[in-house]
C-alpha positions in Angstrom: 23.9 15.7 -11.5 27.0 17.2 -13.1 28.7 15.4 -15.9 32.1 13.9 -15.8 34.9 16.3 -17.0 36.0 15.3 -20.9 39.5 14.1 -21.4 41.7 16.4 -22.5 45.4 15.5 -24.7 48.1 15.7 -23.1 46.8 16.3 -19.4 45.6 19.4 -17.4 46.5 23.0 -18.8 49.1 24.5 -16.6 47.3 26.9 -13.9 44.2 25.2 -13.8 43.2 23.8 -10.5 42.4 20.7 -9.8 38.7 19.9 -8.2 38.3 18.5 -4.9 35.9 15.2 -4.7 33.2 14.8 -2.7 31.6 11.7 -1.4 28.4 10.7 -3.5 25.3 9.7 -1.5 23.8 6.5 -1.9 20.5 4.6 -1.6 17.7 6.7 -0.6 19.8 10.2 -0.1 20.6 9.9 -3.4 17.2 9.4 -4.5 15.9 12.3 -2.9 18.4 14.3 -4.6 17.0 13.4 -8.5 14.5 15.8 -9.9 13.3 14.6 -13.1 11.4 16.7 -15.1 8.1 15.5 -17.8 7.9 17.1 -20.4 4.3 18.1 -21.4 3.6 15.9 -24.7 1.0 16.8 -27.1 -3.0 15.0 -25.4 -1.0 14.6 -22.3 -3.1 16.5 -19.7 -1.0 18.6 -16.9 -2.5 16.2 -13.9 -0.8 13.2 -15.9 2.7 14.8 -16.3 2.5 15.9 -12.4 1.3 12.2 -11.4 4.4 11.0 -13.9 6.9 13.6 -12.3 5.9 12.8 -8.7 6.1 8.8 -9.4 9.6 8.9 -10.6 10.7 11.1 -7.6 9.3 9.5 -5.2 11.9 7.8 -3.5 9.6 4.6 -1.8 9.2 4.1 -5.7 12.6 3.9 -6.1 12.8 1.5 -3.0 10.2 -0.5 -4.5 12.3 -1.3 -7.8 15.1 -1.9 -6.5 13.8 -4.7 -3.8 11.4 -6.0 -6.3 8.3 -4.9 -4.4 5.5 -4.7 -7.1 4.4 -1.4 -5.6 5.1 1.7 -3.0 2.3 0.3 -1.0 4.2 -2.4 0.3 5.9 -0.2 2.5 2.8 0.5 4.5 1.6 -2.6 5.5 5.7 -3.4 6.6 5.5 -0.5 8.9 2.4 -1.1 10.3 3.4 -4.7 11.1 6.4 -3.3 12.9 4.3 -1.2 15.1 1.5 -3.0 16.0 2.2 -6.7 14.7 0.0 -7.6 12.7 0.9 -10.8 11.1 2.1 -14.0 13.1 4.1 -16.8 12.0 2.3 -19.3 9.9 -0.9 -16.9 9.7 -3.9 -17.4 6.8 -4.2 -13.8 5.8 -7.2 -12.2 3.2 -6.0 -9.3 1.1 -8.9 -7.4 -0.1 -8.1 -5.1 -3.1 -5.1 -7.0 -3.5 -3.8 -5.3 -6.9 -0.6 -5.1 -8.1 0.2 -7.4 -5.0 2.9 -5.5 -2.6 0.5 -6.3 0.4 0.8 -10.0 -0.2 4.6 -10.1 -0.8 5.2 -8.4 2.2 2.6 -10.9 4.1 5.0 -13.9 3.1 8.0 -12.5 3.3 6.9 -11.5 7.1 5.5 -15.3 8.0 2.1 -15.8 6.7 1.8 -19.1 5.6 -0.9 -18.6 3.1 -2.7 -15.2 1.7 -5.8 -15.4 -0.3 -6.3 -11.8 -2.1 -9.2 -10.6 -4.5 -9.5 -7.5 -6.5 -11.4 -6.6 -9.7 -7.9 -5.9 -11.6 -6.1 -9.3 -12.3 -2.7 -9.7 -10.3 0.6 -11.6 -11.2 1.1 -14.9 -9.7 2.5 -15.0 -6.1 3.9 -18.1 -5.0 2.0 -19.1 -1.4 -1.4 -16.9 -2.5 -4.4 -17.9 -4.0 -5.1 -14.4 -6.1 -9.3 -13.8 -7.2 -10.1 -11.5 -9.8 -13.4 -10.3 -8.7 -15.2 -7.5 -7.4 -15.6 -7.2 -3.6 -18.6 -5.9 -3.9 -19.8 -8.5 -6.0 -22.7 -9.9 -3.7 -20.9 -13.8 -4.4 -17.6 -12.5 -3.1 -17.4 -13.7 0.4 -18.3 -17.0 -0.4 -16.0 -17.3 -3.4 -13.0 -16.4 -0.6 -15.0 -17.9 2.2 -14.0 -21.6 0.2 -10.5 -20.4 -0.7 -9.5 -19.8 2.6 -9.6 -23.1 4.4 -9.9 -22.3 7.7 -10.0 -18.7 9.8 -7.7 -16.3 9.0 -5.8 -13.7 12.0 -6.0 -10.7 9.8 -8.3 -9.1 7.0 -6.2 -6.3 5.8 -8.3 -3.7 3.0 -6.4 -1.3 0.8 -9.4 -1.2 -1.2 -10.2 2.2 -3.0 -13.1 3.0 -5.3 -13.0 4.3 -8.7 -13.2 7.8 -8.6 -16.3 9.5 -11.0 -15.5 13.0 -10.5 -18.6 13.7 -7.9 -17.0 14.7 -4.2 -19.9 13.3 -2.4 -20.4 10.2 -5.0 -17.5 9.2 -4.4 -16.9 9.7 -0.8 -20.1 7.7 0.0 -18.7 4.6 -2.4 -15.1 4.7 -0.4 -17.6 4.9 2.8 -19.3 1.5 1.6 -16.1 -0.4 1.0 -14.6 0.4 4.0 -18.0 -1.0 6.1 -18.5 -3.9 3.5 -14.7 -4.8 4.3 -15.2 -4.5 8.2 -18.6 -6.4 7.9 -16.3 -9.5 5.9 -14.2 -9.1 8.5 -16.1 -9.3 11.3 -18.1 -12.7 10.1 -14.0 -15.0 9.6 -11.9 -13.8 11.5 -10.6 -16.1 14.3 -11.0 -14.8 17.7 -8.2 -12.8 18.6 -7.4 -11.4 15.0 -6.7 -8.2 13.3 -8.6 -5.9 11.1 -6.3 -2.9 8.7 -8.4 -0.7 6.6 -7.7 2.5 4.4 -9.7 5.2 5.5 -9.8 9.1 4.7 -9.2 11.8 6.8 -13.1 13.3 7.2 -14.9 10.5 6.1 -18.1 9.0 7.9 -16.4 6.6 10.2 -18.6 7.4 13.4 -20.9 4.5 13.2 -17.7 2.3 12.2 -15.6 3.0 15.0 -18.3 2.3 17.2 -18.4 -1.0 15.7 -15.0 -1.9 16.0 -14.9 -0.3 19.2 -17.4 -2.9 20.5 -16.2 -6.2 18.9 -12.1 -5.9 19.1 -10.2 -5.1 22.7 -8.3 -1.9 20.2 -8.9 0.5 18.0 -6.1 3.1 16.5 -5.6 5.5 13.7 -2.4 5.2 12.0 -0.5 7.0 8.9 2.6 5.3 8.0 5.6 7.5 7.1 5.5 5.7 3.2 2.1 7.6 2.8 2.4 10.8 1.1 2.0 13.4 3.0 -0.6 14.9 1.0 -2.9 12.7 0.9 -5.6 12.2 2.8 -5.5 8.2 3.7 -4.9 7.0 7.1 -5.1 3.4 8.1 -7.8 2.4 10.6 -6.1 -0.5 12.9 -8.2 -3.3 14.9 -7.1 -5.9 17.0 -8.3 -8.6 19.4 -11.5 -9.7 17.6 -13.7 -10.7 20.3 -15.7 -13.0 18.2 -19.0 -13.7 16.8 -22.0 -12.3 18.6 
């Protein structure tokens, strides 16, 4: 961004032309148009500063702030609702992985009546949720939400992620688990008729999963919303129409 000209005594030097102004763009052109630069600090390793770098140029982060959205995430779940409508008027919604909360701001602010959210980091107060800091996979989980949620909700949405260790195939099979666990929870509350959103990963294991879903809501699509970097290799897995209970 160039700097403002310094005033100069006495006015412009004769012969000197004068600039011609240009319109400055605004909201998220101008965003895109920032590069800022991290320096490398001493103990700061190269994957942090690029992490750092790519946060404060990234304009959905930028979004985020200014709308007061506790995260970019939020942006996913609002256009996913816009294409496949996800969450009605009035609706009891469970959040799993719930952490830093953009998921259950953008529930409320879309309708839902009443979100009830759990992840193993602790999450700020939102007012209309009833926020449990707990593991999923904690084998007393579904009955610690199962009695928070006060009737059947019409949509388990899962942003859930697992802890990376380092180990490719580790990890991969502990995203794998979280992503069934969360479809299994979702298959034993949700009224009939209701929606299932899960992060999954381009190449993962989802055979036996699809053919799950497949079987027990009327559809079944893949979708990666225009806020997810392009990058990375999340996708959102989208189910709707829960036939019910066998």
């Amino acid at each position: 961004m160039s700097r403002d000209p310094k005033r100069m005594s006495g006015g412009k030097p004769s012969g000197e032309k004068r600039s011609r102004k240009t319109a400055k763009p605004t909201g998220e052109d101008a965003t895109r148009m920032l590069t800022h630069k991290v320096k490398t600090a001493k103990g700061r390793k190269m994957s942090s500063k690029l992490w750092i770098e790519r946060q404060i140029n990234d304009p959905y982060v930028v979004k985020a702030k200014m709308m007061g959205y506790r995260s970019r995430a939020a942006f996913k779940l609002q256009e996913l609702d816009e294409k496949f409508n996800l969450i009605a008027k009035d609706a009891l919604i469970v959040d799993l992985g719930c952490a830093p909360g953009g998921w259950v701001q953008i529930a409320l602010e879309r309708g839902a009546k009443h979100v009830v959210g759990i992840d193993i980091l602790p999450v700020e107060i939102v007012a209309g949720a009833d926020l449990i800091e707990m593991d999923f996979m904690d084998e007393n989980a579904p009955d610690v939400i199962k009695a928070r949620m006060q009737g059947q909700p019409s949509l388990v949405m899962s942003d859930l992620a697992a802890n990376t260790t380092g180990h490719r195939k580790t990890d991969h099979l502990r995203t794998v688990a979280l992503v069934e666990s969360a479809a299994d929870f979702a298959m034993d509350v949700l009224a009939p008729g209701g929606h299932f959103i899960t992060k999954v990963f381009q190449g993962g294991a989802e055979g036996r999963l699809l053919d799950l879903l497949k079987s027990r809501f009327d559809v079944v699509k893949h979708a990666k919303p225009k806020s997810s970097r392009a990058g990375s290799p999340e996708m959102y897995l989208v189910a709707k129409g829960f036939r019910g209970r066998k």
